[in-house]
C-alpha positions in Angstrom: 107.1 169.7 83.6 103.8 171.8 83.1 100.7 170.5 83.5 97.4 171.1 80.6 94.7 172.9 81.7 92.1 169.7 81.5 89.8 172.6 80.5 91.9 173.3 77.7 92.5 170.2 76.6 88.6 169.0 76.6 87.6 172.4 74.5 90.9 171.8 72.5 89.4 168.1 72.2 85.5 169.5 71.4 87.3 171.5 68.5 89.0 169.0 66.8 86.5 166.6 67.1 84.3 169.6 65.4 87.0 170.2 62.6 87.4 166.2 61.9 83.7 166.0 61.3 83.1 168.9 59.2 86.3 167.8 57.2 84.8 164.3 57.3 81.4 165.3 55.8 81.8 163.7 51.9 80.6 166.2 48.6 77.0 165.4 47.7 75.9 163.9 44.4 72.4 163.6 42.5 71.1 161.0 40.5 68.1 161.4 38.1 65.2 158.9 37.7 63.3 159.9 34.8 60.0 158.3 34.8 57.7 157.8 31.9 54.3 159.2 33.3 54.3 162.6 32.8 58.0 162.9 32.2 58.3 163.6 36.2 61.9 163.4 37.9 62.8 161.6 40.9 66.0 163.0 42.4 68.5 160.5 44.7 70.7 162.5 47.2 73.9 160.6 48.0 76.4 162.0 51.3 78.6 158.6 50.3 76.9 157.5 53.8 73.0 157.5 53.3 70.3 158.7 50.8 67.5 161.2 49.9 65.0 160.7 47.4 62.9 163.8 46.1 59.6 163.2 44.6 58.7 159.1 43.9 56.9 159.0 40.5 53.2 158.4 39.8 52.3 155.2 40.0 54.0 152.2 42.3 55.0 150.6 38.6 58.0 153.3 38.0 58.4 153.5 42.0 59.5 149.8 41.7 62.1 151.1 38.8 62.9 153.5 41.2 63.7 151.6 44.2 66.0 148.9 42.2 67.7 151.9 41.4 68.1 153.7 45.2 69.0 149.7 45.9 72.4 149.7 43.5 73.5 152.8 45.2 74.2 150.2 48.4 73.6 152.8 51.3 70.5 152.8 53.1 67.5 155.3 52.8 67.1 158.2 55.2 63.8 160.0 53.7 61.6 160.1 51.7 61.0 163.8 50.4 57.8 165.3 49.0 58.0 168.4 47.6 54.2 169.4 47.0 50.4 167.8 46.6 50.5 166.8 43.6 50.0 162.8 42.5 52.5 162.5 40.3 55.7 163.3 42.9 54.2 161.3 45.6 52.4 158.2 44.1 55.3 155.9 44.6 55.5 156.5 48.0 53.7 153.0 49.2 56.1 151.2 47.3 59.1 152.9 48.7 58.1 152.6 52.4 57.5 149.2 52.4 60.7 148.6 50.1 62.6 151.4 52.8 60.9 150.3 56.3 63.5 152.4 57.9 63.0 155.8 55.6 60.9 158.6 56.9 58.4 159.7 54.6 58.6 164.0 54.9 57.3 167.4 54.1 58.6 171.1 54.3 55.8 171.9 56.0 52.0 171.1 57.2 50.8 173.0 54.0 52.1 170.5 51.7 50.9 167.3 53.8 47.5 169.0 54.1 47.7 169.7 49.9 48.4 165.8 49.7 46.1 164.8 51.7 43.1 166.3 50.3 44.6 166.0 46.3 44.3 161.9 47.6 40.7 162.2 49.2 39.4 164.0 46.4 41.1 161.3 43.9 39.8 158.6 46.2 36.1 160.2 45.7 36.1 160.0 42.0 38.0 156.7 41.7 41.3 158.0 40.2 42.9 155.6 42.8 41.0 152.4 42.4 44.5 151.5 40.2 46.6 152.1 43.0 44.5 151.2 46.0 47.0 151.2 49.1 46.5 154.9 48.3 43.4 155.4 49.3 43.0 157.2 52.2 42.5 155.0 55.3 39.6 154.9 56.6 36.9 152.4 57.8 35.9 152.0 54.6 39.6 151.4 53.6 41.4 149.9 56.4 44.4 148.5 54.7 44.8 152.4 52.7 47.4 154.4 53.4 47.4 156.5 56.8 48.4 159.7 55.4 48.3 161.1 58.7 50.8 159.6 60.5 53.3 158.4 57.7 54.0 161.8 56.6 55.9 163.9 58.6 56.6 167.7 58.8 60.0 168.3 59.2 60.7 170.5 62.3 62.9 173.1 60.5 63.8 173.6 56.8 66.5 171.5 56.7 67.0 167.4 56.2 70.4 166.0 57.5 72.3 162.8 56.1 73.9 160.4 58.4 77.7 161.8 57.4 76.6 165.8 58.7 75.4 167.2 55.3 71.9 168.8 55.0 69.8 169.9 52.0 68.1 173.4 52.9 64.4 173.6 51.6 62.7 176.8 50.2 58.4 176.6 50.5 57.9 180.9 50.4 56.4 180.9 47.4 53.4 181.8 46.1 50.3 179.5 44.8 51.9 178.7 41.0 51.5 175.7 39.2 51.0 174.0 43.0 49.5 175.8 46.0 52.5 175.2 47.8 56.0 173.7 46.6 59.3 173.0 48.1 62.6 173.7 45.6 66.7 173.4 47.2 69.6 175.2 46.3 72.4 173.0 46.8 75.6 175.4 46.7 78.3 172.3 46.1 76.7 171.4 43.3 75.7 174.8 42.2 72.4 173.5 41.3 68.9 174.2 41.9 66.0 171.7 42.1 63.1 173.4 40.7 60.5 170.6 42.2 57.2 171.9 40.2 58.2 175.3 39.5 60.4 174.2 36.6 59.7 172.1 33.2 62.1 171.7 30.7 60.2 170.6 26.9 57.5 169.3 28.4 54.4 170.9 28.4 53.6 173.0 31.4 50.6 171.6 34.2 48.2 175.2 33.8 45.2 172.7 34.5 42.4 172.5 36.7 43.2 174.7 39.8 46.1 176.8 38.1 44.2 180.1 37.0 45.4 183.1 35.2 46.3 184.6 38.8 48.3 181.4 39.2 50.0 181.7 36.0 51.1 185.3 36.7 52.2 184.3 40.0 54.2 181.9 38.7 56.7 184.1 36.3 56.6 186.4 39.0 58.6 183.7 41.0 60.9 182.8 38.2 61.5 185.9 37.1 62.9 186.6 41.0 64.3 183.1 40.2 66.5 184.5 37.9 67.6 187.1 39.2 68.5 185.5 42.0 70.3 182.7 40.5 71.4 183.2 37.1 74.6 184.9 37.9 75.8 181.9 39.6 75.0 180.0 36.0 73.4 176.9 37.8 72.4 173.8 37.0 68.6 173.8 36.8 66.7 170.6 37.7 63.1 170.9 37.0 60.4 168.5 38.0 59.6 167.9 34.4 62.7 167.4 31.7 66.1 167.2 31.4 68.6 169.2 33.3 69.4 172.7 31.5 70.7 176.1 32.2 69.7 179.4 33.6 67.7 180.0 30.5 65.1 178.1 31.5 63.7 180.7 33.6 62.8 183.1 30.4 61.9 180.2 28.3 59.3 178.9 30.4 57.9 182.6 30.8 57.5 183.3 27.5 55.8 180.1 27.1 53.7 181.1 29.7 52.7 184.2 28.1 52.3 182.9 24.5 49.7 179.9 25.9 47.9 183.2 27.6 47.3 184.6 24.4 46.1 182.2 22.7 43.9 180.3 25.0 42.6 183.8 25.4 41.8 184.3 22.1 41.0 180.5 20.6 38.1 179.9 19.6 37.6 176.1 20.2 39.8 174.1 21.8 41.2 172.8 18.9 42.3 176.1 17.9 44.2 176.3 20.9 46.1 172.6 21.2 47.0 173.3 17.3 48.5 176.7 17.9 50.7 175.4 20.7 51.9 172.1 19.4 52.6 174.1 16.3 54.6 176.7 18.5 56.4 174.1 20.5 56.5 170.8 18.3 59.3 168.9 20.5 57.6 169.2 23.7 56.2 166.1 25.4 53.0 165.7 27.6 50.2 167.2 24.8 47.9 164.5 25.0 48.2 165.0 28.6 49.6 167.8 30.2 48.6 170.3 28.0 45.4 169.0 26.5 44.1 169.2 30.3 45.2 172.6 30.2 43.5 173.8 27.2 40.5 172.4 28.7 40.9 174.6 31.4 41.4 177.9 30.2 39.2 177.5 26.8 35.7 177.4 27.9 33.5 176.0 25.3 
């Protein structure tokens, strides 16, 4: 009777072993939380084995909603993923980490954390936090604030593994658009991309304080690369702002883009403005907010 070759049989072991886990790895699936503030998506990542949230919401009021709904999925939370600076995605965060002890809270890159950091100190400075005050920076004025420092984490590598083998591969070279740096994933199962900040679907787009005409120019730059990179595949856009939608998106938002160039541009009051693009895009949500900061941005008085 011949003997195996223990060699063979521990690399014939390593392989299968290799084969049963990749086989073993379960389909991913999103989940939307749509929050009310600003019409800003949280997405939930689901392996079957553990979670991923994208983006927590504004304020800790929706990231309570948001946590009862991460707790019905019934599988514990891995991270806690922010994909740029700005308030809005990362607010909730508080909330979530008490509500997750075990989650890591986590960034693409130092950029990002560095972009949070100072959006908070600066908020913290002109009292834009005194509503949500476990977000104010620690400090020794603050001691029980949040340590921005050492909760948030930059991710070694640009990619975030679930417990059952899958990862989620994060895109950050882009440049400074509606956020000076952003993080957006391609999820190939799905066929679906998850536009983070650099998408908004009927709501009106953030061109506020920071985001100048360079910005703006920068910014259909990237989606018109966007769509050439992607809209042969027909994806499922998910934008940080609205309702999933198709490829078109991409051209949509550039024209809208270009139209809100032209006419604060042009406009002589900003009154002018807000009329001409309410009156140009009547169904979109976020005027009184979104856009009216916008106007006041680009139409100096």
């Amino acid at each position: 009777m011949k003997r195996l070759n223990p060699t063979l049989i521990s690399a014939l072991g390593l392989s299968l072993a290799s084969s049963f886990s990749a086989s073993a790895a379960q389909p991913l699936e999103v989940e939307l939380y749509r929050g009310e503030t600003a019409s800003v998506n949280s997405t939930i990542f689901s392996d079957g084995e553990s979670l991923i949230v994208m983006d927590v919401q504004r304020s800790t009021e929706e990231a309570k909603k948001l946590g009862q709904q991460i707790k019905a999925k019934g599988l514990p939370l891995t991270h806690i993923l922010i994909t740029h600076g700005h308030p809005d995605h990362y607010i909730g965060m508080d909330h979530l980490i008490k509500t997750f002890p075990d989650a890591k809270i986590v960034v693409a890159n130092d950029a990002i954390k560095q972009d949070i950091i100072g959006f908070s100190t600066w908020m913290e400075s002109v009292g834009w936090l005194d509503a949500e005050p476990n977000l104010k920076p620690k400090s020794a004025k603050h001691p029980q604030g949040f340590d921005y420092q050492n909760r948030i984490q930059v991710l070694p590598s640009n990619t975030l593994a679930f417990a059952g083998g899958n990862t989620l591969t994060l895109e950050t070279q882009y440049q400074p658009a509606e956020a000076e740096h952003v993080t957006t994933v391609y999820v190939d199962s799905l066929n679906a991309l998850f536009m983070s900040d650099l998408g908004y679907n009927k709501v009106h787009l953030w061109m506020g304080q920071g985001v100048t005409n360079q910005h703006i120019d920068n910014w259909k730059q990237q989606l018109t690369e966007m769509e050439r990179q992607y809209a042969p595949l027909q994806p499922t856009l998910y934008p940080g702002h609205g309702a999933p939608t198709d490829a078109k998106l991409f051209s949509t938002m550039i024209e809208y883009m270009e139209y809100f160039q032209a006419v604060t541009a042009d406009a002589q009051t900003k009154e002018a403005a807000m009329d001409a693009m309410k009156s140009k895009y009547p169904d979109y949500r976020e005027a009184d907010f979104l856009l009216k900061y916008s106007v006041d941005f680009h139409v100096q008085p």
